[in-house]
N, C-alpha and C positions, 0 to 999 in steps of 0.2 A: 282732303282732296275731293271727294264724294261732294262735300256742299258748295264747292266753285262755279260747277254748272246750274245747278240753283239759284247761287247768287248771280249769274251773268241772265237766264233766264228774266230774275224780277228785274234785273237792271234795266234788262230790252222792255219789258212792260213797264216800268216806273217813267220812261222818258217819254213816250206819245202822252200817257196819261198826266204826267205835270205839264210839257207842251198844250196839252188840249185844254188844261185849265186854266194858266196863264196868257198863252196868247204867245205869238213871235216874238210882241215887245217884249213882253214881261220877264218871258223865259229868259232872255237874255241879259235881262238888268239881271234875275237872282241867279242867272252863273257865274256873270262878275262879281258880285256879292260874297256870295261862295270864295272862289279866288283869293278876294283881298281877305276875307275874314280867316281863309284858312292859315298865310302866312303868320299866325299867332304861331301855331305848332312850330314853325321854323326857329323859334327864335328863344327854346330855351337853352341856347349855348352848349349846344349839346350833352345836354345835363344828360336825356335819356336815352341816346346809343353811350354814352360814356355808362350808365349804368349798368344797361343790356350786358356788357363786356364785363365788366366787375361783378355783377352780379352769379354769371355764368361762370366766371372762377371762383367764388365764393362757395358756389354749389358745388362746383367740383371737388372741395377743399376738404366739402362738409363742413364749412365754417357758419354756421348761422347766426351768430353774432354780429359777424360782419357783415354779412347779406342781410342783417335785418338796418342795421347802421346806414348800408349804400340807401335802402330804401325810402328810411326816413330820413336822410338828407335831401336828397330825391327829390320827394313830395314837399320839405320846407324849401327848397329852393324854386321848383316850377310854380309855387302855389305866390311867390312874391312875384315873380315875374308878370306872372299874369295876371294877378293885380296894376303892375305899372300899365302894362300894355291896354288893359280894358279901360283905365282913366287916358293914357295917352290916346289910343287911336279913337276913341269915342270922341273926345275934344278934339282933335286935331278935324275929325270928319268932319261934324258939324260947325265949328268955326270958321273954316277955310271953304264952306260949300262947296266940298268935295264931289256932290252929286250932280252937280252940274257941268264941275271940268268933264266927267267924262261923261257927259250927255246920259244919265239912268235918274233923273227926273222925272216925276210922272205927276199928271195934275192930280188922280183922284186919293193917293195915299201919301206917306211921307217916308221917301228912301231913307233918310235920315233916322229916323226910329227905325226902320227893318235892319240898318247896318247896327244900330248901338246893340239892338236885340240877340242879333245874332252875335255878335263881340260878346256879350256879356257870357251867353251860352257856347260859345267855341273856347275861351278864358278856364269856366270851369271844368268841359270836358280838356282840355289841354292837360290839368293836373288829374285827372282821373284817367285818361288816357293812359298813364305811368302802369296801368296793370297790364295792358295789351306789352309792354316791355316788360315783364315779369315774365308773362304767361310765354314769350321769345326765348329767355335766359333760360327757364324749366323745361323749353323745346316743348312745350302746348299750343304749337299755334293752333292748332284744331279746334282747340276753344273757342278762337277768334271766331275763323270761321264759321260755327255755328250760331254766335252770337250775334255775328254781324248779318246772317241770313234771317235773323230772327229782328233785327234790325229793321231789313229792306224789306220784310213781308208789314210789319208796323206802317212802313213808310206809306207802301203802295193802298194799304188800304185805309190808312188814313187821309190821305189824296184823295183817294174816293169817296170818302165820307164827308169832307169839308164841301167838297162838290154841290152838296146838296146846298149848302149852307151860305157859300161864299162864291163870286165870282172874280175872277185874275184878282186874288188879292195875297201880295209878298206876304203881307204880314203872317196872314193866316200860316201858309207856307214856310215861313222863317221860324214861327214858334210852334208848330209839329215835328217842323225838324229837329232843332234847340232841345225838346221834350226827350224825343224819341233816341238822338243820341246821348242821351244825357241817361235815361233807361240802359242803353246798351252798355255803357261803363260800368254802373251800380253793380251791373247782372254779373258780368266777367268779373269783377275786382269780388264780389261775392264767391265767388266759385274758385279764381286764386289763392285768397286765404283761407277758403277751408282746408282743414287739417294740415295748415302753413304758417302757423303763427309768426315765420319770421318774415314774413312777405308782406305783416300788417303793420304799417307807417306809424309811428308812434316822437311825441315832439321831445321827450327824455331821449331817444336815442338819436336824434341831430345829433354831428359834430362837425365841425368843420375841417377839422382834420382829413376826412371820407370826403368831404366837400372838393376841397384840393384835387385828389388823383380824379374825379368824376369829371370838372371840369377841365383839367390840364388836358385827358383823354379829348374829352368832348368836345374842347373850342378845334379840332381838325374836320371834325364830323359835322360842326356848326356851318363851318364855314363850305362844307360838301354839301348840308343842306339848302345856305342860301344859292346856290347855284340851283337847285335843282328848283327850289321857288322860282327863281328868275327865269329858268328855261321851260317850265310847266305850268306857271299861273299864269303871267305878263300877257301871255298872247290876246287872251280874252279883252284883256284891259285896252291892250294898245290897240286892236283892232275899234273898239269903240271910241277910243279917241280920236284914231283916225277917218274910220268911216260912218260911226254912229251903231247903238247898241243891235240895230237891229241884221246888221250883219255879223254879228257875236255865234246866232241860232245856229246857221248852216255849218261854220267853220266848230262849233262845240259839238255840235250834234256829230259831223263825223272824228274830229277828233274823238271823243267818247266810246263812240262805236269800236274805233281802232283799238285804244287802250284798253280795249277791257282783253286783249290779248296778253296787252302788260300784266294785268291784275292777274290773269289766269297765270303766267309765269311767274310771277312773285309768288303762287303759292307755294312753287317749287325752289325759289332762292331762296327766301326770308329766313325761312328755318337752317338754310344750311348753315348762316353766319354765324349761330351759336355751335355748329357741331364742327366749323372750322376752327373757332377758339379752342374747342378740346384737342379735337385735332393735334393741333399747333403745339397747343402743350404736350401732348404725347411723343411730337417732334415725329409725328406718323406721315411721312411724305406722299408715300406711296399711293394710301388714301387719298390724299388731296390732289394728288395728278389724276389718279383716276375716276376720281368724282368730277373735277373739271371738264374733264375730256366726255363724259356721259354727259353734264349739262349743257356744254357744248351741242350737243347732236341732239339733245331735246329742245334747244332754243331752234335750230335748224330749220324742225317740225313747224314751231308757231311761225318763224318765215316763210313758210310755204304755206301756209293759211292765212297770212296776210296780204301775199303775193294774189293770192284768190278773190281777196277780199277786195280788192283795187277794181278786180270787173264785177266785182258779186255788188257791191254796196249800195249804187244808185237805185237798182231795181230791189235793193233790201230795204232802203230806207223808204219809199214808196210806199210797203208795204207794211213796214214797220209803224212808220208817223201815220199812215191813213193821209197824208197829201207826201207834193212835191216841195221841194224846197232848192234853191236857186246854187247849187255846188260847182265850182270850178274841179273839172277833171283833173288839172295839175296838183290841183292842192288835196285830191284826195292820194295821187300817188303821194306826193310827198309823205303826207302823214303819214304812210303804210311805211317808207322806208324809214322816218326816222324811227318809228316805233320798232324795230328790226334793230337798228342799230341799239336804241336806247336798250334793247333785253341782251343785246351781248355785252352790252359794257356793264349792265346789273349785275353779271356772272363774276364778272372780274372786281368791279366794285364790293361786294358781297363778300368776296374770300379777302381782299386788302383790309376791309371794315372790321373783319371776324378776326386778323390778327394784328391788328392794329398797326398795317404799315400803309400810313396813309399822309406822309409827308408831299410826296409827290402828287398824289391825288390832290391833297388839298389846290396845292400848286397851279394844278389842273382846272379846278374848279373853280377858284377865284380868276381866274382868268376867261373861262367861259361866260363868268358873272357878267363881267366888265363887257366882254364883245357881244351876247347876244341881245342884248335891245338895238342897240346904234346897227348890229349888222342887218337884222328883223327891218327893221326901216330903210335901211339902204334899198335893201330889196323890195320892200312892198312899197313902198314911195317914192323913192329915188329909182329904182329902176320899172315902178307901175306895174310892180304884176300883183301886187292889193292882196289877196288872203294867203297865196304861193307863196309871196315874198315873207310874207309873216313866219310861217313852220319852214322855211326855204335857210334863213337864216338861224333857228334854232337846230337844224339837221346839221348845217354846217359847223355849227359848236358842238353836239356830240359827237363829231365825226373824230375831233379831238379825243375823248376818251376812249373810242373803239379802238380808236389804230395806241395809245400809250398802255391803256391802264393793264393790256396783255404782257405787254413789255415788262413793266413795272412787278409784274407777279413772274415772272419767269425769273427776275432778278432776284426778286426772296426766295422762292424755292432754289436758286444755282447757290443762295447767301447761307441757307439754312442742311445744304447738303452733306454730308459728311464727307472728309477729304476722302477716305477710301472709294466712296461711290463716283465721285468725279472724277477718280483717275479710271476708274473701271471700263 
């Protein structure tokens, strides 16, 4: 918890300083970049919350066999995936001259290398990544978090350094980054399996058997994820398609700023989702209404500082970037509320994930999938309110989860209640 404000800290210095290196244009070609390369992570079938979940019983069990099993299933199934994808999408980009449909062309470098570079490096952290899901199951996220502040200090002063050396160049930028998380994995998966030997992936203990319940689990989670891709990347993209990269800056820059309120709360979710799984198995109710009802009133707080943040922003980011940058006051409320919404449905999503009642959600989310681009457009095109319309129509598809996925958990706890206490 202690390294959160740390990491929000280098976050608010990391972005003037890649701004100031790249340029308006650039910066916003490598956040769409970012964006497309990150949905690799999406799309291991939800190999690794299905593991998260088994893995955390497994430990509960005290089974290490079979926690060593989930593992190296694990690692051999995301390590093929990502292989197909880093031949797929690398070919697909370059063949269809992908950088052109959505105008992030530039004449002096070649986006096409900065995209396959970064694919190549997002690919191998994606199966390395599988430790940060370990360190989840063991309830280490604190790991993370140091690691990853150890991360963003690399980052920032690596930006600095290339400064000297290069000017607005992705590339440079793609492979410090590529470098740097790719360090961050090493470090944390190093520090997991020490004095864990079941937590270290091994290609004798694949079975497919453990294969089976990871994905059966997973493809509900899969399908949670692609939703969450489509209402948290897309924007960047579709805004460049429709207006040109260089309106990408102002709408990322404060969405950025907002979320990192998200990030600050997820310190506080993430970890509950494995102590829900215990929980659940202890069939400990009481616990989980009253930990709800506490996260409840903590998410409250960050409303109320984002509520702040709707008049604090323009005169922060001024201050922040060292210039102005051209933001529609609508679309900075909007962002504030959807990110409001999007941390109360994380609460609820979180405790569904952790006991694995996620039928409905799924349900949920595929559905979201499907309406928020065509609604996103409606609004910012069809109806001409251009960056509004874009987070106008993603607000409106969370609004779905806030008002269900409470519902949906008041239904397992009434489902999981013993008859004696429901007559009570």
């Amino acid at each position: 918890m202690a390294m959160k404000p740390i990491s929000i800290l280098l976050a608010l210095v990391y972005t003037p300083v890649s701004l100031a290196f790249l340029g308006d244009t650039k910066y916003g070609i490598w956040a769409i970049i970012l964006n497309i390369v990150s949905w690799i992570n999406y799309f291991d079938i939800g190999i690794g919350n299905g593991l998260r979940n088994k893995l955390a019983e497994a430990i509960a069990l005290d089974d290490q066999k079979a926690a060593k099993q989930y593992v190296s299933t694990a690692y051999v199934g995301t390590s093929l995936i990502s292989l197909i994808f880093a031949a797929v999408i690398s070919l697909t980009w370059c063949l269809f001259g992908l950088s052109d449909l959505f105008h992030i062309a530039v004449s002096d470098e070649s986006t096409n290398a900065v995209v396959v570079l970064s694919v190549v490096f997002v690919c191998v952290n994606f199966v390395l990544s599988l430790s940060k899901t370990s360190a989840y199951a063991i309830q280490q996220p604190g790991v993370i978090s140091v690691v990853s502040v150890i991360g963003q200090a690399l980052q920032l002063g690596t930006v600095f350094l290339i400064s000297h050396f290069f000017r607005q160049s992705l590339m440079a930028i793609a492979l410090t980054y590529g470098l740097i998380s790719l360090l961050e994995n090493v470090i944390l998966y190093l520090f997991i399996i020490r004095g864990r030997p079941f937590l270290r992936p091994s290609l004798r203990e694949y079975d497919n058997d453990h294969l089976k319940p990871l994905v059966t689990l997973g493809i509900g989670f899969f399908v949670m994820q692609i939703s969450s891709l489509v209402l948290n990347t897309t924007d960047n993209l579709l805004i460049s398609y429709l207006y040109g990269s260089d309106m990408v800056t102002p709408y990322n820059i404060a969405y950025k700023a907002f979320y990192m309120l998200v990030q600050f709360h997820a310190i506080i979710i993430l970890p509950m989702w494995s102590a829900y799984t215990e929980a659940a198995a202890r069939n400990d109710l009481t616990w989980i209404r009253r930990t709800l009802k506490k996260v409840d009133l903590i998410t409250m707080a960050f409303a109320g500082a984002a509520v702040i943040g709707i008049f604090a922003f323009e005169p922060f980011s001024a201050i922040w970037l060292h210039k102005e940058l051209p933001y529609e006051h609508s679309m900075i409320f909007l962002i504030a509320m959807y990110m409001i919404i999007q941390m109360f449905a994380n609460n609820y999503s979180s405790f569904l994930c952790g006991v694995g009642y996620i039928r409905l959600s799924v349900v949920i989310a595929a559905v979201s999938a499907v309406g928020n681009i065509p609604l996103s457009v409606f609004f910012a095109d069809g109806c001409g309110l251009k960056l509004s319309g874009v987070i106008l129509g993603s607000l409106c598809i969370m609004a779905i989860s806030v008002v269900c996925l409470p519902i949906i958990t008041h239904v397992w706890l009434r489902k999981h209640t013993p008859a004696k206490e429901k007559t009570d």
